[in-house]
C-alpha positions in Angstrom: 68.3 106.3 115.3 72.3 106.6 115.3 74.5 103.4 114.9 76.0 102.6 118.1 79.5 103.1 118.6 80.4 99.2 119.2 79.2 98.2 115.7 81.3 101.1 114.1 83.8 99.9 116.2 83.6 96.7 114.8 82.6 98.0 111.2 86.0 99.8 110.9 87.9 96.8 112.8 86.6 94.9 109.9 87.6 97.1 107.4 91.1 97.2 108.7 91.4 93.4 108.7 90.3 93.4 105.0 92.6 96.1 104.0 89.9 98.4 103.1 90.1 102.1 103.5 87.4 104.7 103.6 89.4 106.3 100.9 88.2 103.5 98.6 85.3 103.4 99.0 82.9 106.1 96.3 79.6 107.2 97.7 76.5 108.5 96.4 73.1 109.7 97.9 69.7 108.6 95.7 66.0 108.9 95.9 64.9 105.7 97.7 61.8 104.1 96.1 58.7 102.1 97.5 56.9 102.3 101.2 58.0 105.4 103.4 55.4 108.0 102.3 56.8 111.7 101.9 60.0 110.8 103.9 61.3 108.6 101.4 60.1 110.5 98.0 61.9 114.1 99.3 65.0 112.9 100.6 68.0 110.8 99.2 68.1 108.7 101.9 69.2 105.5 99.8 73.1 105.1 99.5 74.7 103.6 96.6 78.5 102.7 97.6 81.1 101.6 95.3 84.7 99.8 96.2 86.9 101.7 93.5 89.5 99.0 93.7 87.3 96.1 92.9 84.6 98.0 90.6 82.0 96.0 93.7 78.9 98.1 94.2 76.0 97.9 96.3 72.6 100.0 96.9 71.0 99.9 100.2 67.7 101.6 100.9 66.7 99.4 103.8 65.7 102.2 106.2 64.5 105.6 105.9 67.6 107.2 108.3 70.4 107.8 105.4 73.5 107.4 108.6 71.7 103.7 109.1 71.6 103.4 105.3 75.3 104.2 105.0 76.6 102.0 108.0 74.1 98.5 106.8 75.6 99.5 102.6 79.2 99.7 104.1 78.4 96.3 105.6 77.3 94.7 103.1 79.8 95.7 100.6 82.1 94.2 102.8 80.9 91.4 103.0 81.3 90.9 99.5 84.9 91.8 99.3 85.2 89.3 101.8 83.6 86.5 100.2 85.6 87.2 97.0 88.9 87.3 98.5 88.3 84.2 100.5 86.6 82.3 97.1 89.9 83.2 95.2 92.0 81.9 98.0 89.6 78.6 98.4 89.8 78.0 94.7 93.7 78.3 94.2 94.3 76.0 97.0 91.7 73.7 95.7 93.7 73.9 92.3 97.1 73.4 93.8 95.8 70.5 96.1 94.2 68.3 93.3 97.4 68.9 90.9 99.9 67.8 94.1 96.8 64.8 94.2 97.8 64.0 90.2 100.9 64.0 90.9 101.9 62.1 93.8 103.5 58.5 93.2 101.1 56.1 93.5 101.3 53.2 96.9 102.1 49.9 96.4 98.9 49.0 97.4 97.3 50.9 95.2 99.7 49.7 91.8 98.4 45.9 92.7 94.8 46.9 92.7 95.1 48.8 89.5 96.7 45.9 88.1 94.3 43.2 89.6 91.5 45.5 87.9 93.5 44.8 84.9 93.6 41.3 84.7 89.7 41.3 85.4 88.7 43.6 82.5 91.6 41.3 79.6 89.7 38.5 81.2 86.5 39.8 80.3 87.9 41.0 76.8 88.7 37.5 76.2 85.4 35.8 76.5 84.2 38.1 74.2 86.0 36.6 71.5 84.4 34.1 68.4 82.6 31.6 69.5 84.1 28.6 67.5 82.2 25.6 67.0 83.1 22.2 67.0 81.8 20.2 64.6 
């Protein structure tokens, strides 16, 4: 059972928004393992694919066809590339957002609430003092 041509359409469409090549990409044919019978035990129908650029690797083994095994492992390892490209770019604006946060002059508003708080918490201090008797 052959992939159809509109998912390899969109397969290498994906690969091409990514900026991943089929040149990157390092391929290798395995002995699958568990149910299939004979199938499975005499062919190297699992494919093990590794992106060279990012050291990412994955095995799939999901079918007993190795062209459907290729197509679902290429799709997969994208989607980790993608998910580890978008974390990185998630995580540095999250960085540069909270320093711009620590660093951004506070209202006037907000200096009068800080300061109220203030005053509470010296109040508070105060009645802790000695208790002084007077006898």
């Amino acid at each position: 059972m052959p992939v159809s041509t509109e998912k390899e359409k969109a397969l290498i469409a994906r690969m091409r928004d990514l900026g991943v090549s089929e040149n990157d990409f390092e391929e290798s044919f395995i002995r699958s393992s568990g149910p299939g019978g004979q199938k499975v035990n005499k062919s190297s129908s699992c494919v093990q694919l590794v992106h060279i650029p990012t050291g990412l690797s994955v095995k799939c083994q999901r079918e007993r066809s190795q062209t459907l095994n290729r197509f679902l492992a290429r799709r997969l390892l994208l989607d980790k590339i993608e998910t580890q490209q978008k974390g990185f770019i998630a995580e540095e604006k999250e960085k540069i957002e909270k320093l711009r946060r620590q660093k951004r002059k506070r209202s006037k508003h907000a200096k009068e609430k800080i300061l109220v708080a203030k005053h509470q918490q010296a109040r508070k201090k105060e009645l802790r003092g000695k208790v002084v008797s007077e006898d």
